[in-house]
Structure formats: C-alpha cells, structure tokens
PAZATI-439665 format. One line per 4 residues: number of its first residue (from 1); for each residue x, y, z of N, C-alpha, C. Coordinates in nm, 2 decimals, decimal comma, always signed. Example, Ala and Ser with C-alpha at 12.3 -4.5 7.8 and 13.67 -1.06 7.14 Angstrom:
1> +1,32 -0,57 +0,78 +1,23 -0,45 +0,78 +1,32 -0,33 +0,78  +1,28 -0,22 +0,71 +1,37 -0,11 +0,71 +1,29 +0,00 +0,79
END
This chain:
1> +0,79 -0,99 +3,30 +0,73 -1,09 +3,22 +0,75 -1,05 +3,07  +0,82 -1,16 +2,99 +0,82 -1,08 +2,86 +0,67 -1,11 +2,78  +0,68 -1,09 +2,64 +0,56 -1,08 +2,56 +0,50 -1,22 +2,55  +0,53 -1,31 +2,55 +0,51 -1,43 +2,45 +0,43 -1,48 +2,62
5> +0,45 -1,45 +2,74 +0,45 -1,50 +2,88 +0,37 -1,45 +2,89  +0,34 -1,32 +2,88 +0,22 -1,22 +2,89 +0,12 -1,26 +2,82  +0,14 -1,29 +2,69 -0,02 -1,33 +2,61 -0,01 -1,44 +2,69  +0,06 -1,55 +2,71 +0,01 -1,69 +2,75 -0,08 -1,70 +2,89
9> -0,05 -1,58 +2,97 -0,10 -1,56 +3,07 -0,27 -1,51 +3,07  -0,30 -1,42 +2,93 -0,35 -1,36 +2,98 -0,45 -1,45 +2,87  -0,39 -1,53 +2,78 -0,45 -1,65 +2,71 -0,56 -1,74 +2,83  -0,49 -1,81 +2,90 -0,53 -1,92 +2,99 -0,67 -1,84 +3,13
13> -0,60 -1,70 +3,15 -0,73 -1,62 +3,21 -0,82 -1,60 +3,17  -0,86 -1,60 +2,99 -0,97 -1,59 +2,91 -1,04 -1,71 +2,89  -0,94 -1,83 +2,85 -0,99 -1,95 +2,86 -1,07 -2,01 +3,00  -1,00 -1,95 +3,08 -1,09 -2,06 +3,22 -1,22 -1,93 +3,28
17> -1,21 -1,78 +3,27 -1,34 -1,73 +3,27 -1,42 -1,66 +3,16  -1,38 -1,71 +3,06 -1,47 -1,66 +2,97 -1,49 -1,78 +2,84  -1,43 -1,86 +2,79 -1,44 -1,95 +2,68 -1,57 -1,97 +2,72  -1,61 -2,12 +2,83 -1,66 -2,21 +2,80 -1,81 -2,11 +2,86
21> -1,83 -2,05 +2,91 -1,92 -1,92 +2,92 -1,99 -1,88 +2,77  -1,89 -1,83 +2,73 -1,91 -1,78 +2,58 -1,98 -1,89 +2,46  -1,88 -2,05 +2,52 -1,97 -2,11 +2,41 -2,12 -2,16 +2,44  -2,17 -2,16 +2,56 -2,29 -2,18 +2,64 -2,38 -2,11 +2,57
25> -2,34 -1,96 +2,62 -2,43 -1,81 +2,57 -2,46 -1,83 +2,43  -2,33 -1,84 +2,33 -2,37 -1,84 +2,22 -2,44 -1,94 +2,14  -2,44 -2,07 +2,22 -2,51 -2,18 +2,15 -2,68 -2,17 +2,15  -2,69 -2,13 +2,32 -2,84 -2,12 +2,32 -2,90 -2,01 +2,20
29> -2,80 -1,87 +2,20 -2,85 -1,76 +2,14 -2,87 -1,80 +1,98  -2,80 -1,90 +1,94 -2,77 -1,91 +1,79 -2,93 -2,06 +1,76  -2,87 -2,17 +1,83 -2,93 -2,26 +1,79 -3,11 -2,22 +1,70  -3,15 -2,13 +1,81 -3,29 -2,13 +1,75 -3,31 -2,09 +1,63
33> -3,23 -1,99 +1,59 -3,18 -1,95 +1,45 -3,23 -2,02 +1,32  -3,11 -2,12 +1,37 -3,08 -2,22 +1,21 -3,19 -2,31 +1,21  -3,22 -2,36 +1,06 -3,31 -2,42 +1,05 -3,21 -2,58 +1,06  -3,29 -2,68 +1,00 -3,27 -2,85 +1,04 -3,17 -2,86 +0,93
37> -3,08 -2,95 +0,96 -3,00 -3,02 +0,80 -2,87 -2,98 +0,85  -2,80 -3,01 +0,72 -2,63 -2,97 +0,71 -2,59 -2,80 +0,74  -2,53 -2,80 +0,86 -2,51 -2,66 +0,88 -2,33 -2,65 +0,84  -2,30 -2,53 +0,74 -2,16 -2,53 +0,78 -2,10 -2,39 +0,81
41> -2,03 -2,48 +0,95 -1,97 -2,35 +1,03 -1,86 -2,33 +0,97  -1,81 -2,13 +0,95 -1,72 -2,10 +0,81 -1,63 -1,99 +0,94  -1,50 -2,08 +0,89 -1,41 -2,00 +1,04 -1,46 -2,03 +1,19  -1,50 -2,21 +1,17 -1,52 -2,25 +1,31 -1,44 -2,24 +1,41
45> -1,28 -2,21 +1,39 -1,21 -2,20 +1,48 -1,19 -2,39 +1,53  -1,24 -2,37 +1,68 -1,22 -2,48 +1,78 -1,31 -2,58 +1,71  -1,45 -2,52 +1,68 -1,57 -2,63 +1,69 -1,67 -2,59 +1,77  -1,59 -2,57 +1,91 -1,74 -2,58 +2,06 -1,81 -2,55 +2,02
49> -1,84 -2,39 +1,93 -1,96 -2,35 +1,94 -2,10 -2,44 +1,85  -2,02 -2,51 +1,74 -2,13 -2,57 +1,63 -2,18 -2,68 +1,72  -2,04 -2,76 +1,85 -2,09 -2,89 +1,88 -2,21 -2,85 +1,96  -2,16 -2,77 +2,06 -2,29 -2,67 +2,16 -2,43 -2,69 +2,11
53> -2,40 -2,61 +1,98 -2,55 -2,61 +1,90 -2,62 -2,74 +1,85  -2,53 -2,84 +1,83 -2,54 -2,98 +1,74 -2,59 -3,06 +1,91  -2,57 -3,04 +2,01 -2,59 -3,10 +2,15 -2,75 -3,02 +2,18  -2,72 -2,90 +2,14 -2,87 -2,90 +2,19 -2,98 -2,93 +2,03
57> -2,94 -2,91 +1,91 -3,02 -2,97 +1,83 -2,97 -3,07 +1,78  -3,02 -3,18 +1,81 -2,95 -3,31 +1,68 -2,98 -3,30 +1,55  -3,13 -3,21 +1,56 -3,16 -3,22 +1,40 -3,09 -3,16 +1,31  -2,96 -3,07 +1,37 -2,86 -3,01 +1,30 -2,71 -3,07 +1,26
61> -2,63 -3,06 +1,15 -2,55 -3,13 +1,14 -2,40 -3,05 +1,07  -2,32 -3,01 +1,18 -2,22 -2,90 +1,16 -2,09 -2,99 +1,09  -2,04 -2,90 +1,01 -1,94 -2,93 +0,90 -1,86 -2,79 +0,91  -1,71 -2,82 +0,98 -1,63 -2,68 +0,98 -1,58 -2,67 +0,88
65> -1,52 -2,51 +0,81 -1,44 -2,46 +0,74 -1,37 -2,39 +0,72  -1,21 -2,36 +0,76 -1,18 -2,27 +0,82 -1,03 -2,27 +0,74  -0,92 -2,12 +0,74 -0,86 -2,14 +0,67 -0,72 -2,15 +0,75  -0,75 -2,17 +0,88 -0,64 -2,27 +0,98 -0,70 -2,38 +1,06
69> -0,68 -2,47 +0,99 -0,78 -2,61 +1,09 -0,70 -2,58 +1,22  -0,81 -2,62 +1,33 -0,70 -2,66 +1,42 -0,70 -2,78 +1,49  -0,56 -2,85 +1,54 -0,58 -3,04 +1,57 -0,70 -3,02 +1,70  -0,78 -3,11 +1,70 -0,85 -3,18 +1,74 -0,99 -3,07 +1,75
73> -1,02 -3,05 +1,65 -1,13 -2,94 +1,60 -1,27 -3,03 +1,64  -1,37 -3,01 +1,75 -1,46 -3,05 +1,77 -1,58 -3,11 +1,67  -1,55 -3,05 +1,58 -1,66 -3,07 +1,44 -1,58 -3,13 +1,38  -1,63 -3,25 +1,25 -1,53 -3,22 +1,13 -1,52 -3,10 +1,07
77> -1,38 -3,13 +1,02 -1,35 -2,97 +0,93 -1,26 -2,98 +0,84  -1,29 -2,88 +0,75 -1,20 -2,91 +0,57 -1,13 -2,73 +0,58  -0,98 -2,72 +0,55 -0,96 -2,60 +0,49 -1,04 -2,56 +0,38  -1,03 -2,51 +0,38 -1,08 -2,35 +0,24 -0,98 -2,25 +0,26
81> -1,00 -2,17 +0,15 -0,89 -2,01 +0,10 -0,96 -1,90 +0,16  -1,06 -1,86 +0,22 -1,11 -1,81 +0,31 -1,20 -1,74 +0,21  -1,26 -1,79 +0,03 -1,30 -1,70 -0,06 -1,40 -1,79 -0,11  -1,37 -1,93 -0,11 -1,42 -2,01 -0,25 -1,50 -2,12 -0,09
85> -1,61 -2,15 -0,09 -1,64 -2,31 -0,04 -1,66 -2,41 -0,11  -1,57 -2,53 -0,03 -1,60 -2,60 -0,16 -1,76 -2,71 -0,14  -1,82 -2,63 -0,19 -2,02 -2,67 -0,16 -2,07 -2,62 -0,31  -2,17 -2,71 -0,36 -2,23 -2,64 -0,46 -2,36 -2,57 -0,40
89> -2,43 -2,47 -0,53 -2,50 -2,38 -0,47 -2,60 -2,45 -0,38  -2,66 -2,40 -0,26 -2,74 -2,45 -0,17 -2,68 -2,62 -0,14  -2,60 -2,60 -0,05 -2,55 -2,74 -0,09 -2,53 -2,75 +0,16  -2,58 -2,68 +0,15 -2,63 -2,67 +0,33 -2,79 -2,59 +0,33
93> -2,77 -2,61 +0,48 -2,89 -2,57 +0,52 -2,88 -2,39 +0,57  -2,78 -2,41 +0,59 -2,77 -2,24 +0,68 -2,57 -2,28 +0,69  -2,57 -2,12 +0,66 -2,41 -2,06 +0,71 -2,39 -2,00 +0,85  -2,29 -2,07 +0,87 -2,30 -2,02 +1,06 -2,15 -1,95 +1,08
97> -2,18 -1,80 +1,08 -2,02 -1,74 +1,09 -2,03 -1,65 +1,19  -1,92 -1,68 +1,31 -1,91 -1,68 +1,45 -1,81 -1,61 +1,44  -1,81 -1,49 +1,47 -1,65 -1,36 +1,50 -1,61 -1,39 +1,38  -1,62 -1,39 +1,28 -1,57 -1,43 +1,13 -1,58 -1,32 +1,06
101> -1,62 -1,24 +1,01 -1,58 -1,14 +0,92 -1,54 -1,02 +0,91  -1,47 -1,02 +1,04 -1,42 -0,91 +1,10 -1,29 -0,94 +1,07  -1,25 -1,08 +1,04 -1,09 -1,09 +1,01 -1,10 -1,15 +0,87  -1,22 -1,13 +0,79 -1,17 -1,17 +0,63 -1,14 -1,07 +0,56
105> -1,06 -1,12 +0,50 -1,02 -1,03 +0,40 -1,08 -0,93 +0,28  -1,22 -1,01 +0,25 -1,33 -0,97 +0,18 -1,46 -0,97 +0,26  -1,50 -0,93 +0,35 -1,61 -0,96 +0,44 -1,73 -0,94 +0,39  -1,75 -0,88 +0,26 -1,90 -0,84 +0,15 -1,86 -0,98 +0,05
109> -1,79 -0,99 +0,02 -1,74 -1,11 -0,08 -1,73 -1,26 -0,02  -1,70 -1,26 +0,11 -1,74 -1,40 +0,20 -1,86 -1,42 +0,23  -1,94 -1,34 +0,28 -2,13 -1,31 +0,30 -2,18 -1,34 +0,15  -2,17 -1,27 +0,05 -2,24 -1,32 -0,09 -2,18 -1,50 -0,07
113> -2,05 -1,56 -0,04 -2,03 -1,67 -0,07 -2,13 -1,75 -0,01  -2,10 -1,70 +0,12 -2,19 -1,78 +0,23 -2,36 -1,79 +0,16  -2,39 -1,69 +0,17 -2,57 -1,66 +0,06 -2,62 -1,78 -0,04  -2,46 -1,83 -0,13 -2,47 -1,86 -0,23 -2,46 -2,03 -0,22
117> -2,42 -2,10 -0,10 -2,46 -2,23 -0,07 -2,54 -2,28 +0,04  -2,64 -2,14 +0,12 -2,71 -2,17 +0,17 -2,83 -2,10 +0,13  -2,94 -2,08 +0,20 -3,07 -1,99 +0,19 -3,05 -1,88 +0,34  -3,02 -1,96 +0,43 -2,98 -1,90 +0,54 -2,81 -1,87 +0,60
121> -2,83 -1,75 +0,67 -2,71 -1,70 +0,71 -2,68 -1,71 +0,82  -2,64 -1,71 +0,93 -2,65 -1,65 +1,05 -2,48 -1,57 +1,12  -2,49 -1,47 +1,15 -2,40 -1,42 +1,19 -2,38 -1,37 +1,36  -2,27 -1,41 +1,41 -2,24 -1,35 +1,51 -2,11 -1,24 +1,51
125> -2,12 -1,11 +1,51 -1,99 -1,04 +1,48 -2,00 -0,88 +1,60  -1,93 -0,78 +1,54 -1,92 -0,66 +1,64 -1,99 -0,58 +1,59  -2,04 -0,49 +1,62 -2,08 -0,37 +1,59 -1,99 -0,24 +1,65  -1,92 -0,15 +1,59 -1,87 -0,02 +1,65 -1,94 +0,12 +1,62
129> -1,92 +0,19 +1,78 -1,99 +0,32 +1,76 -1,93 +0,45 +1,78  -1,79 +0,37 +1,79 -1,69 +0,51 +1,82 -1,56 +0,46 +1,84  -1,48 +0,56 +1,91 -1,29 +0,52 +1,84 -1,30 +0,45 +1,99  -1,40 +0,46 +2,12 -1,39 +0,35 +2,22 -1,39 +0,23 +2,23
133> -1,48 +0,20 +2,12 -1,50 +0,10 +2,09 -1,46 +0,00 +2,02  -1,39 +0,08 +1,95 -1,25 +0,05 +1,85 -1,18 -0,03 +1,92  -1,12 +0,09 +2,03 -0,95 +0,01 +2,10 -1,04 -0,12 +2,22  -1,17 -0,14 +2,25 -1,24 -0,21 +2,32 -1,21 -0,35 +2,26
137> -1,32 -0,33 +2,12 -1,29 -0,49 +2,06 -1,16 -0,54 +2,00  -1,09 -0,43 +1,99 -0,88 -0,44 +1,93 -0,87 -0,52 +2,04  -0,90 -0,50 +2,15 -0,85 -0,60 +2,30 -0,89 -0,73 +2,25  -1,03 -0,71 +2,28 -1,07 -0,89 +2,28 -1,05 -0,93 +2,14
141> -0,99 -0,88 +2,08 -0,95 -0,96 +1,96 -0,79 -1,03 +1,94  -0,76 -0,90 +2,01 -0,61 -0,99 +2,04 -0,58 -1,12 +2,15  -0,69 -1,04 +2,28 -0,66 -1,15 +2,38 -0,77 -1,36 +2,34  -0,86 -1,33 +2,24 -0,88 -1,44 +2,20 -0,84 -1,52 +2,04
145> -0,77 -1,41 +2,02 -0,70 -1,48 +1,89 -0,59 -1,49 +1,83  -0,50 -1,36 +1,89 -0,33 -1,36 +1,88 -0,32 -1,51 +1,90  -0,32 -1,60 +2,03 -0,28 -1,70 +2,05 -0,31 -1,84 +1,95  -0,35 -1,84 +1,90 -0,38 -1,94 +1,72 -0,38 -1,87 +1,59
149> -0,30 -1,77 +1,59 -0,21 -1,70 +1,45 -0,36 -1,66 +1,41  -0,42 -1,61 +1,42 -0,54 -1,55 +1,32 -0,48 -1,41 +1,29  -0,59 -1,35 +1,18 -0,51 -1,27 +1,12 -0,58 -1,15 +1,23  -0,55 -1,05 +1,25 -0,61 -0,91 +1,33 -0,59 -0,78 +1,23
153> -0,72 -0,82 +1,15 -0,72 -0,65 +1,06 -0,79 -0,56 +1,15  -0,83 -0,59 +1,25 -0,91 -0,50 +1,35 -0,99 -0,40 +1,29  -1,04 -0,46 +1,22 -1,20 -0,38 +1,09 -1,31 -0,42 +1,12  -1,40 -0,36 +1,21 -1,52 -0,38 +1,28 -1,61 -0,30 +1,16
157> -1,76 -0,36 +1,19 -1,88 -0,29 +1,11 -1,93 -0,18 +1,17  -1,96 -0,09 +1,11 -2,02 +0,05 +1,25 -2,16 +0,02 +1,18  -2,29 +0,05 +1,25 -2,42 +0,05 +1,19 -2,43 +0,05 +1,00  -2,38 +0,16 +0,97 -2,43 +0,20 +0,84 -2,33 +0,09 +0,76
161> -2,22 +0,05 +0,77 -2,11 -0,01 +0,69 -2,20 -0,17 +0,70  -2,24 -0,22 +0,84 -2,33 -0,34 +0,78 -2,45 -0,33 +0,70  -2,51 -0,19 +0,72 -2,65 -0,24 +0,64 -2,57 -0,21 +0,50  -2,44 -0,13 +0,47 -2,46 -0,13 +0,34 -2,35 -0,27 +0,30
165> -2,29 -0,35 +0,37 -2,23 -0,50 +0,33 -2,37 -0,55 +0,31  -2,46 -0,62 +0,38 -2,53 -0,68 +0,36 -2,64 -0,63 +0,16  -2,59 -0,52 +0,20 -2,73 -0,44 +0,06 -2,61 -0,55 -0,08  -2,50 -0,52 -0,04 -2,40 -0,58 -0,15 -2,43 -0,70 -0,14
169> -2,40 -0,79 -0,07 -2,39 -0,90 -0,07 -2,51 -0,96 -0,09  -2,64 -0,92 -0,16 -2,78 -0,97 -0,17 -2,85 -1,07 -0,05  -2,81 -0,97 +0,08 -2,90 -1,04 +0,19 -2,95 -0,92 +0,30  -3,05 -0,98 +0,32 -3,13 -0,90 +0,42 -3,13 -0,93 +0,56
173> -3,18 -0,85 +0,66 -3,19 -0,90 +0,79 -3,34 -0,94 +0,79  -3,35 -1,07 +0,87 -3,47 -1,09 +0,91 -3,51 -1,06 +1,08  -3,39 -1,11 +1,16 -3,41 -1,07 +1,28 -3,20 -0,98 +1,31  -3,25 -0,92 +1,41 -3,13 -0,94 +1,49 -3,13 -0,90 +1,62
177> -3,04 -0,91 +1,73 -2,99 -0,89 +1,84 -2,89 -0,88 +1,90  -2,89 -0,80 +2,02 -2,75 -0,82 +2,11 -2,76 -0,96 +2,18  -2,62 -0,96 +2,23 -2,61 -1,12 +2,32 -2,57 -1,15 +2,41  -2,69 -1,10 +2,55 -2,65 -1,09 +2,65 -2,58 -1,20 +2,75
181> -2,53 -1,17 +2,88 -2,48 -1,27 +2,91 -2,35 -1,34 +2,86  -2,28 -1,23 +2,74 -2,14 -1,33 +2,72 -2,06 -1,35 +2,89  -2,00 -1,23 +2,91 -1,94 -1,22 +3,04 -2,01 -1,20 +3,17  -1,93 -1,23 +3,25 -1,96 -1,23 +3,37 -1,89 -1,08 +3,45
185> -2,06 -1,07 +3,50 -1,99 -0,89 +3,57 -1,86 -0,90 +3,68  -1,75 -0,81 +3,66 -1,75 -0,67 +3,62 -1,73 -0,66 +3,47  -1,64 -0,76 +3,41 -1,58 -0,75 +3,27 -1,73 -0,72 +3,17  -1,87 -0,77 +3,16 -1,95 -0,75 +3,13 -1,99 -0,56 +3,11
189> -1,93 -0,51 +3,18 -1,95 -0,36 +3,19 -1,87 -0,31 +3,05  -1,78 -0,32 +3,05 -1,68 -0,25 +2,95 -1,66 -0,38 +2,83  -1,71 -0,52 +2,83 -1,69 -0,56 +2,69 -1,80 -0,63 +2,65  -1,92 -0,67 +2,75 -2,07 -0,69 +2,71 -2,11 -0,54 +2,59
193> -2,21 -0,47 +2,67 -2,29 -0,35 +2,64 -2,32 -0,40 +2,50  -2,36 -0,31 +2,37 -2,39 -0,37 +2,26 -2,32 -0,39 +2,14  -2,21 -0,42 +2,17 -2,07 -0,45 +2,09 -2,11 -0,59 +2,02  -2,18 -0,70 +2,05 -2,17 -0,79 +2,00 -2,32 -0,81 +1,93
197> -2,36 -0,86 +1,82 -2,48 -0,89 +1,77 -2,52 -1,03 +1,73  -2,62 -1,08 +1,69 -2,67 -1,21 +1,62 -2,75 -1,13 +1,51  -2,74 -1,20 +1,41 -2,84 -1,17 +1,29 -2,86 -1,26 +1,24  -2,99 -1,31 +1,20 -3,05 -1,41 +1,08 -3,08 -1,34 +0,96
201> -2,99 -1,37 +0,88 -3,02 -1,33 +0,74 -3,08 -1,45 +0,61  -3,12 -1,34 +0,53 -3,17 -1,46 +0,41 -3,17 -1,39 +0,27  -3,13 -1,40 +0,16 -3,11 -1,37 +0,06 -3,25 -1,29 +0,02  -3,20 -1,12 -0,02 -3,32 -1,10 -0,08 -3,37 -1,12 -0,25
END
C-alpha cells in the first residue's frame, strides 16, 4: 500500500471511530463554558464542533475563522491570516479554539488576539509530559490532519510553557480540565490519559 493509500485508509478509520465521538465529547465538555451571544470559533476546521455546541445552546451563535476554509464548513466561516481577526475589540462573546494552537505559528500572539475581541477564551489543546508523549500526539496529529493540508509544527505545551503563554498573552485560567471520554477503550489507553485539556480563560 503506498503512502497517499495508507493515510486515506487510516483517514476514513479515524473518521468512522473516533470523529463524530469526539465531536459529542467535546461539545457537551465545552458548551457549559461559553457564555450567551456571538461566539467565534478560530481554526474551526469542519464546524461540527461549534454546530454541536450551537444544537445544544441556541443562545449561542458560532461564526468560523480559519486560515483554510473548508467547502461545506458547518458554521459560517470567513478566512483570516491566522494573526489579525477581522472583529473589533470585544466584538464576540467568547473565543472558541479547538486543537488550534498547537499549529499556529504564534500561539502567545493568537491567544492575546483572541483576549482582545472577546472577554472570554476557551481552549481545547495538548498538554505534554515527556518525549512519549511527544511521538503520542505527533500521531494523532498527523492521522487527523495531514489529510486537509494543515500545517504540523508538532509543538505541544508542557505544564510550565502554558502557564507562562498564558502570563504573556494577559489571560488567566479560571477553570480547567481533562476530557474524558474522547475515545473509545482500548485506543483510550494510550491517547485518552491527560494529554488533552479544556480551559476557560479570562483576561487578567
């Protein structure tokens, strides 16, 4: 099987047991989060996860932005340069960035952005605690994103590197968490455990 056969294979395995799982898990785990109004999801990707959240709150109202639309993007959605939004200051209710800053380019410089047109933040991203962990989320990053050209700097946050992004980027944590239930056991063993987080932030 050559390469291009192999990702597509192992694409369509991800998609039928783990996508629509993942956008479940994460919708219930996120929605409580955000507060009411214009939410914009930054690196929405697909959409699912904002519509998820917009299905279980109507009082919420998701606007993607991402710096590869893609056709038939569940939310509306506007390019951006993955630096500048085009929102004026507080111009939403909350920033909703989902596996997102792990592939920007400026990930302290995207977070201040995000800060700067909402009050609220909300992040779902990795945490790493060693070089296992490393070649762990290098996997699931390739196997859910090679296949729609995203970029793979494969630069995860280890504990101390987020609390000191966040000290830069003038936001604080108010809550956070792991987020159980992405996978389904066995895969749960080796890519659940506490690799993945939620945090509600808010400008200090």
């Amino acid at each position: 099987m050559n390469g291009s056969r192999a990702l597509g294979a192992v694409s369509a395995t991800h998609a039928a047991l783990v996508f629509g799982r993942r956008v479940r898990v994460l919708a219930g785990t996120l929605a409580p989060l955000l507060p009411p109004g214009p939410l914009a999801d930054v690196g929405c990707g697909s959409g699912a996860v904002a519509a998820a959240i917009a299905a279980l709150r109507p009082d919420i109202v998701p606007q993607g932005y991402d710096v590869l639309p893609r056709p038939g993007c569940a939310i509306p959605i506007l390019k951006f340069d993955g630096r500048r939004l085009p929102l004026p200051d507080d111009g939403a209710a909350a920033v909703l960035l989902v596996d997102v800053l792990h592939h920007a380019e400026g990930p302290v410089a995207l977070l201040a952005e995000c800060a700067r047109v909402a009050p609220v933040v909300v992040v779902k991203d990795h945490l790493s605690r060693s070089p296992i962990d490393e070649k762990v989320l290098a996997f699931m990053d390739w196997v859910g994103n090679r296949p729609h050209g995203v970029v793979l700097p494969y630069s995860y946050f280890s504990p101390a590197s987020w609390e000191a992004a966040l000290e830069a980027a003038g936001l604080r944590e108010e809550r956070r968490g792991n987020v159980p239930g992405l996978y389904p056991f066995p895969f749960s063993a080796l890519f659940g455990r506490d690799l993945h987080f939620v945090a509600r932030l808010t400008r200090t």
